[in-house]
C-alpha positions in Angstrom: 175.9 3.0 279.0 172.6 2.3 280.3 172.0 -0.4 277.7 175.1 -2.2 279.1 174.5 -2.4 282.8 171.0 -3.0 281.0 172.6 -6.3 279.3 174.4 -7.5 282.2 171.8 -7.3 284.7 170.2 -9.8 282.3 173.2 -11.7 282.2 173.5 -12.2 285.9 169.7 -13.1 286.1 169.6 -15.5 282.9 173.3 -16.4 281.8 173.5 -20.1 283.6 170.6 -20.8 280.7 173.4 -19.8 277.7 175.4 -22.2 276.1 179.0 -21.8 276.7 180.1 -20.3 273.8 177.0 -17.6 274.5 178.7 -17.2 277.9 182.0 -17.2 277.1 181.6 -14.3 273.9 178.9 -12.5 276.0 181.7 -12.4 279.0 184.8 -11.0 276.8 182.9 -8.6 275.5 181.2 -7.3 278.3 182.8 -8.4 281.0 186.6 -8.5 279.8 186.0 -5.3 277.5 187.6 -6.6 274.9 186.8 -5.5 270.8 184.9 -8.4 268.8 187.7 -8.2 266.7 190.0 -8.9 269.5 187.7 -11.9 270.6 187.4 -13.4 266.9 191.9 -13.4 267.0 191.4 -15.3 270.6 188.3 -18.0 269.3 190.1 -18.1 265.7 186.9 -17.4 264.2 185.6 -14.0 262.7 184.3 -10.6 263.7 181.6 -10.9 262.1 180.6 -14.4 263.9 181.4 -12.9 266.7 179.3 -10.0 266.2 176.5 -12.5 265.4 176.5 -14.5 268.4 177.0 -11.4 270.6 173.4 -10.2 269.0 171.9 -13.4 269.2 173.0 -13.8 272.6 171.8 -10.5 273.8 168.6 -11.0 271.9 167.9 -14.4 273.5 168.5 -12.1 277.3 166.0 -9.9 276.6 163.6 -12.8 275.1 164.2 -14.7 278.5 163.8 -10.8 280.4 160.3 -10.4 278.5 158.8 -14.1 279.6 160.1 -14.1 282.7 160.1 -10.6 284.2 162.7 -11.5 287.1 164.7 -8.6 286.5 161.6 -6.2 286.5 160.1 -8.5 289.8 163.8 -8.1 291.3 163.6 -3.7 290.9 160.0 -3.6 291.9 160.8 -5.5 294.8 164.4 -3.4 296.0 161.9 0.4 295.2 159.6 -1.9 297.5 162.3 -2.3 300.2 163.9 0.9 300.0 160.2 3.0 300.3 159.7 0.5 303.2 163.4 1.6 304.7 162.8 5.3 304.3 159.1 4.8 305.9 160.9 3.1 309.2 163.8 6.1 309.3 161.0 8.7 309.7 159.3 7.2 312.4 160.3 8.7 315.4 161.7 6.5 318.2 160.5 8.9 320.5 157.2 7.5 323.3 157.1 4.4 321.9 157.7 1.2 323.3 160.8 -0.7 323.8 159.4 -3.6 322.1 158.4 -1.7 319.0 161.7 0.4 318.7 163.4 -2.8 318.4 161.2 -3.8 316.2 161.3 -1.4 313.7 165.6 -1.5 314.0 164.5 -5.2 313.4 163.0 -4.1 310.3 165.5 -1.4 309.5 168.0 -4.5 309.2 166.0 -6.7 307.0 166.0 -3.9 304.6 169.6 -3.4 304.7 170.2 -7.0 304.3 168.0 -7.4 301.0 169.3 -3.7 299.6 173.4 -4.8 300.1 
């Protein structure tokens, strides 16, 4: 399971650089839930092509994953944002000024925005 939602994290981060074919197997499979055998009856070819280009595929996500890092920048970045969330939500409103309690619901905003 975790290798899935693994695979199409990548997918969302790196599938516009797959050819179509890539795209399309990688989508029925994944996306459409559908058996490779049931995907070879709908492309007329194989299951064991289709196999091949759904390795090959997810191979060439994780190659992209390990050169670029977007999808490791992208989870460093939401821990960042949600540690930064948490810090705002236990500083007490209380004695401050008016000025800073707005800004830090200011702040508490932001971090909604880039966590939704």
């Amino acid at each position: 399971m975790v290798e899935i939602l693994k695979l199409t994290l990548l997918y969302d981060f790196y599938g516009e650089l797959l050819t179509e074919k890539q795209k399309q197997v990688f989508e029925m499979h994944y996306q459409n839930d559908l058996s490779l055998s049931e995907i070879g009856e709908e492309l007329s070819i194989s299951r064991q092509a289709v196999r091949d280009q759904l390795k090959r595929t997810e191979k060439i996500l994780i190659e992209y994953e390990e050169k670029l890092k977007l999808v490791e920048r992208f989870q460093e970045q939401q821990s960042a944002v949600r540690k930064m969330k948490s810090i705002l939500d236990k500083i007490g409103m209380g004695e401050i000024s008016e000025e800073t309690t707005e800004a830090i619901s200011a702040m508490k905003q932001i971090a909604d925005g880039i966590l939704s």
